[in-house]
C-alpha positions as CSV (number, residue, x, y, z in Angstrom):
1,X,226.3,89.0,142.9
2,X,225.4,87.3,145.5
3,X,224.3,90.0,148.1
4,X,222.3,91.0,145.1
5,X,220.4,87.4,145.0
6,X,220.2,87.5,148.8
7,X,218.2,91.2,148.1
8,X,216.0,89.8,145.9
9,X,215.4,86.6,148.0
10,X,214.2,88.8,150.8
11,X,212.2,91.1,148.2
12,X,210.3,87.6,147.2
13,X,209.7,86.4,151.1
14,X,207.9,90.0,152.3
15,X,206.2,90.1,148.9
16,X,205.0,86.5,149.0
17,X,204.4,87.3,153.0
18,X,202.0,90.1,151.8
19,X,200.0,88.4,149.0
20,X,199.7,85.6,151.5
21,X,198.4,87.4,154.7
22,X,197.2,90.3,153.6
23,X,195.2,89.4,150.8
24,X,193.8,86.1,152.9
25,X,192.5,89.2,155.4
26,X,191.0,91.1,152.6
27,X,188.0,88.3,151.8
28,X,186.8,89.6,155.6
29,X,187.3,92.9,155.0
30,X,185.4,93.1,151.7
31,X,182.7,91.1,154.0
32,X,182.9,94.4,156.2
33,X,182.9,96.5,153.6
34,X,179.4,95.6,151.8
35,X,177.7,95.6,155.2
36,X,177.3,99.3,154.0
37,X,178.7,99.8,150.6
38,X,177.4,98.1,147.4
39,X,180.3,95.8,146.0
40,X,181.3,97.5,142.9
41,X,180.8,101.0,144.0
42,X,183.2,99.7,147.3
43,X,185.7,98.3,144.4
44,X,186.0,101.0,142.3
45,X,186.2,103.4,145.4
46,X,189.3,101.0,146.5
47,X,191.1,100.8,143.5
48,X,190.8,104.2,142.2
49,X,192.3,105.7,145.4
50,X,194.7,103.5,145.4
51,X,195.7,103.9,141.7
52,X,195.4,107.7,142.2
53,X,198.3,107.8,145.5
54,X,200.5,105.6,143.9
55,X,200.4,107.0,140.7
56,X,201.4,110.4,141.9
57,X,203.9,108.7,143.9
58,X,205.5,107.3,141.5
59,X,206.0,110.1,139.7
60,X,206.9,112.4,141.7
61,X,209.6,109.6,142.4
62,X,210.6,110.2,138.7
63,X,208.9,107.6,137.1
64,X,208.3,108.5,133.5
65,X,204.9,109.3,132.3
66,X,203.2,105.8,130.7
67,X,202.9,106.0,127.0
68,X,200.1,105.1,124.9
69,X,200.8,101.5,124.1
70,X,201.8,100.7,128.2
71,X,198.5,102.4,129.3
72,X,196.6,100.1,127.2
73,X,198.5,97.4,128.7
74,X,198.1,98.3,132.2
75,X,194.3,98.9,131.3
76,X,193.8,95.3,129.6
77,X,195.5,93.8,133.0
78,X,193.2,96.4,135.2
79,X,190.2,95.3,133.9
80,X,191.1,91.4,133.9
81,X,192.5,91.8,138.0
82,X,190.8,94.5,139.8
83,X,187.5,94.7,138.0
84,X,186.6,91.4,136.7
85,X,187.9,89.8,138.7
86,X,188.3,91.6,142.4
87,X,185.1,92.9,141.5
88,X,183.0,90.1,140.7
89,X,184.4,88.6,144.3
90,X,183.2,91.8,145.9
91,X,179.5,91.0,144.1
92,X,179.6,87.0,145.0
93,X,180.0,88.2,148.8
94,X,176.8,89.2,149.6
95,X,176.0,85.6,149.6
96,X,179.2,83.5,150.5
97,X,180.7,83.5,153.3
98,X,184.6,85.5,153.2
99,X,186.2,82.3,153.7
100,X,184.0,79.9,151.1
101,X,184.9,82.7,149.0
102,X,188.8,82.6,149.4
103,X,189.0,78.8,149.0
104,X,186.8,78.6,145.4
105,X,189.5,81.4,144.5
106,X,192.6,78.4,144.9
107,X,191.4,77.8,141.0
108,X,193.6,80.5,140.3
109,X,196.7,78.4,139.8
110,X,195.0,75.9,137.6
111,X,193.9,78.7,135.1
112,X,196.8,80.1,135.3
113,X,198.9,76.6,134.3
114,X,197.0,76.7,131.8
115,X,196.7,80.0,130.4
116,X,201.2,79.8,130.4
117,X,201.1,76.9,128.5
118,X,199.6,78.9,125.7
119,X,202.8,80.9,126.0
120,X,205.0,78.2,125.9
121,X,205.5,77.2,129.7
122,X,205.6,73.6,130.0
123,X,204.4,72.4,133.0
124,X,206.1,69.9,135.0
125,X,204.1,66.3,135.8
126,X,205.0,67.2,139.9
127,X,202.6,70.4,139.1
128,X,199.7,69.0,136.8
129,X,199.7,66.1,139.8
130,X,199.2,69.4,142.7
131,X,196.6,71.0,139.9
132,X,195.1,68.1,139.9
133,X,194.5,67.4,143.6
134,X,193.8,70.9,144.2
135,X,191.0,70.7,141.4
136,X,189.4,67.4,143.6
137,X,189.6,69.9,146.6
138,X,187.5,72.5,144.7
139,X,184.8,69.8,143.3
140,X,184.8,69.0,146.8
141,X,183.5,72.1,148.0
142,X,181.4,72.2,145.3
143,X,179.4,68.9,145.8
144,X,178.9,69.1,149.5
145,X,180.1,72.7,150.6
146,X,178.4,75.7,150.9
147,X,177.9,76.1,147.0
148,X,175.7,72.3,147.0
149,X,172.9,73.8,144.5
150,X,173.9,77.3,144.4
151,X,175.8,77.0,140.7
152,X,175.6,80.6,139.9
153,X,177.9,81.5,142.7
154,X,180.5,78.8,142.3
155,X,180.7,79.9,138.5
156,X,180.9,83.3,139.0
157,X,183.8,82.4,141.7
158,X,185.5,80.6,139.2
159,X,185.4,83.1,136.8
160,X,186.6,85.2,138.9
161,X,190.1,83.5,139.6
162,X,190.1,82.4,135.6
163,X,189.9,86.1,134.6
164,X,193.0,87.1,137.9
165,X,194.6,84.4,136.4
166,X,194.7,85.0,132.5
167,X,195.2,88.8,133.4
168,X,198.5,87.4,135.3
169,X,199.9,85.7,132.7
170,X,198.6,87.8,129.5
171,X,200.3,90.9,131.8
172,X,203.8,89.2,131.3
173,X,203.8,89.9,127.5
174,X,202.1,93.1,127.0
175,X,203.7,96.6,127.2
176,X,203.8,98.3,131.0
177,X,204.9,100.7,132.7
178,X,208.3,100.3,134.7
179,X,208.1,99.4,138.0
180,X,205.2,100.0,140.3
181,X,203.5,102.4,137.7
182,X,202.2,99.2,136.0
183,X,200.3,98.7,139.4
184,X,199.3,102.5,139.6
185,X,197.7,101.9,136.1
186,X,196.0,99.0,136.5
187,X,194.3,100.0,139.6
188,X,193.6,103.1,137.9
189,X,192.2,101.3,134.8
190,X,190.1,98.8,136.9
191,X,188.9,101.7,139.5
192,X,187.1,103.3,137.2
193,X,185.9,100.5,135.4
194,X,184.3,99.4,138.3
195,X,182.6,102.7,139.3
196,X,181.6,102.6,135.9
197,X,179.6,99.2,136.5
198,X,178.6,100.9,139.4
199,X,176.5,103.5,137.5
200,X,175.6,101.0,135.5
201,X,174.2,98.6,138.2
202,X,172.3,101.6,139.6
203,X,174.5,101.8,142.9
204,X,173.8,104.8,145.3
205,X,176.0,105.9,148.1
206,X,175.0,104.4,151.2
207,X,172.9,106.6,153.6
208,X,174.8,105.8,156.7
209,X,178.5,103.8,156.9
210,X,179.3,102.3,159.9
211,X,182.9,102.6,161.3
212,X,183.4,98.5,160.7
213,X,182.8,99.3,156.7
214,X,185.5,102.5,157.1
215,X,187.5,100.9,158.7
216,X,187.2,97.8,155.8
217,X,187.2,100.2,153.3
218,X,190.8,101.9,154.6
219,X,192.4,98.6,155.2
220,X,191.5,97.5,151.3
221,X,193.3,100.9,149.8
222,X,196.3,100.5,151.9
223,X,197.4,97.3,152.7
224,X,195.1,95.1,149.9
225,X,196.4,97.3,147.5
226,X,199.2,99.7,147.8
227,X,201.1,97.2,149.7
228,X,200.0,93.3,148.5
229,X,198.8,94.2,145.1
230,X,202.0,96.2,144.3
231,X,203.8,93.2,146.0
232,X,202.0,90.5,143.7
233,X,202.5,92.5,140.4
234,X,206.7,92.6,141.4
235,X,206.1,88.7,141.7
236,X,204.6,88.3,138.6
237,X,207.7,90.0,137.0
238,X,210.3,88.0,139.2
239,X,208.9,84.1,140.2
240,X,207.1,81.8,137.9
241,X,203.1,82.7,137.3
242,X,202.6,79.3,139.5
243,X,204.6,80.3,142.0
244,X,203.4,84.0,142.5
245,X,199.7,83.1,142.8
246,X,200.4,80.5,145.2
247,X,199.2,83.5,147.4
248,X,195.6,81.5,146.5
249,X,196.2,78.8,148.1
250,X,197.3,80.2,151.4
251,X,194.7,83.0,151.5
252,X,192.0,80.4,152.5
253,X,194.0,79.2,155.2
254,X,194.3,83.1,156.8
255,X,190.5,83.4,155.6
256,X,189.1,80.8,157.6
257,X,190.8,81.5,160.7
258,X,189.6,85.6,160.4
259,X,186.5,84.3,159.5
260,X,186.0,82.1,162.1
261,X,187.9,85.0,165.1
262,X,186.3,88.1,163.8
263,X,183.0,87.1,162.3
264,X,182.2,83.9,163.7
265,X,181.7,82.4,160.5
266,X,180.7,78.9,160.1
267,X,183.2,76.1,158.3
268,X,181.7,72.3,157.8
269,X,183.8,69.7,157.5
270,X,183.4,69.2,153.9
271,X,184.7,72.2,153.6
272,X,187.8,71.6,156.1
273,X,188.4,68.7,154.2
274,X,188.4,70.5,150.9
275,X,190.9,73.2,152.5
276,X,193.1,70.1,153.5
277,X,193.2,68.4,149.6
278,X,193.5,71.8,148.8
279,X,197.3,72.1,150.8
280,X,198.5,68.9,149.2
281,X,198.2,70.3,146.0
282,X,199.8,73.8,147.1
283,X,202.8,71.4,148.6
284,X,203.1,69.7,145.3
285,X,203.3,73.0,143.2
286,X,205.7,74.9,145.1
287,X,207.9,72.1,145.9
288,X,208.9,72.0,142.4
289,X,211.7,74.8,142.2
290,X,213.7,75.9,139.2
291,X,216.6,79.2,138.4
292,X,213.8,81.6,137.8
293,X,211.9,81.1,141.4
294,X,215.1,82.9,142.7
């Protein structure tokens, strides 16, 4: 029993470790990536690949073959994470900065309180105090940051981590796949979805892609979402929904300093001093442990 526990400990640190690191280096790379791809056609591109290896993967693991009802599941959760709301981060890009764009995203745990307690979670006071505070750090950014007059963008931003985040927790309740199938599904689901919007949007392939936007493009299929997206969704199924998208609070911390190495990006100090409220809240929220955080 207890080397058991200690398994799935270590399970929960690299998984956390990925959704925290990787995905915090992802904002830069989908910065890399629309230097030469339009966003949803780079999206879909991503998570259709990805879908497609681990799919056949998994099954020629043994998996079993997902029936009607878990496809619709894994397609409900495909178009809620990777397409509405990956891809709608992919979209904002063009005009944020990677790492504005991975601090507005920290809303993700204050949907997602929110969105449990419709199923019944009932949020501790500890945890609606970090909401709270992280919520001052995000009208923070809004009010003097980067998105001072620019609403569409901070809206969209926030939509995007409201639709991750009710995706997360609706995801808990509807039928899926066993195991990392679910993920092979939903990438699948929300792949195609977004080359769909692609078509829609009038998206072309680029005429020329530089080896940076490759390069981007590579690191997104394989470690954004074979590794850290697979990792996430086993969080989802193990850790509280609060505690597996604390990945959203450390992302802007890994975002910034990317940013700032690789692409020179510019931070003010409103919005260093929104990153900072920001972490208070993320201290309060995962300081409050219980038996299913194990």
């Amino acid at each position: 029993m207890r080397l058991r526990m200690s398994r799935q400990s270590l399970l929960i640190v690299l998984a956390l470790f990925c959704t925290y690191f990787i995905w915090g280096s992802t904002y830069l790379a989908i910065r890399f990536g629309i230097e030469s791809f339009p966003p949803f056609l780079m999206g879909g591109i991503r998570f259709t690949i990805a879908g497609a290896i681990l799919f056949v993967v998994m099954r020629y693991l043994g998996s079993a073959m997902p029936t009607g009802r878990e496809w619709i599941g894994a397609g409900v959760v495909g178009l809620l994470l990777p397409a509405l709301g990956n891809g709608t981060v992919c979209y904002v890009q063009q005009t944020i900065s990677s790492s504005v764009a991975a601090l507005s995203i920290a809303t993700a745990p204050i949907w997602m309180a929110i969105f449990s307690s419709i199923w019944g979670h009932k949020i501790t006071l500890k945890e609606w105090l970090g909401i709270a505070i992280g919520l001052a750090g995000i009208v923070l950014l809004n009010l003097g940051g980067s998105f001072e007059g620019d609403f569409t963008s901070a809206f969209l931003l926030i939509f995007a981590a409201a639709s991750w985040s009710f995706g997360s927790v609706w995801g808990k309740h509807l039928a899926m796949p066993a195991g990392l199938m679910g993920a092979a599904c939903q990438m699948l689901v929300g792949g195609l979805a977004l080359l769909l919007a692609s078509a829609y949007a009038g998206e072309s392939w680029p005429q020329q892609v530089s080896p940076k936007s490759w390069g981007a493009l590579l690191f997104l299929i394989v470690l954004g979402s074979l590794i850290a997206y697979s990792a996430y969704q086993y969080l989802l199924k193990t850790v509280r929904p609060l505690v597996a998208s604390s990945n959203t609070f450390v992302n802007p911390i890994v975002a910034f300093a990317v940013g700032i190495w690789w692409a020179g990006e510019h931070v003010t100090m409103v919005e260093l001093a929104a990153l900072g409220v920001i972490l208070v809240g993320v201290f309060l929220v995962l300081s409050v442990t219980n038996d299913k955080d194990i």
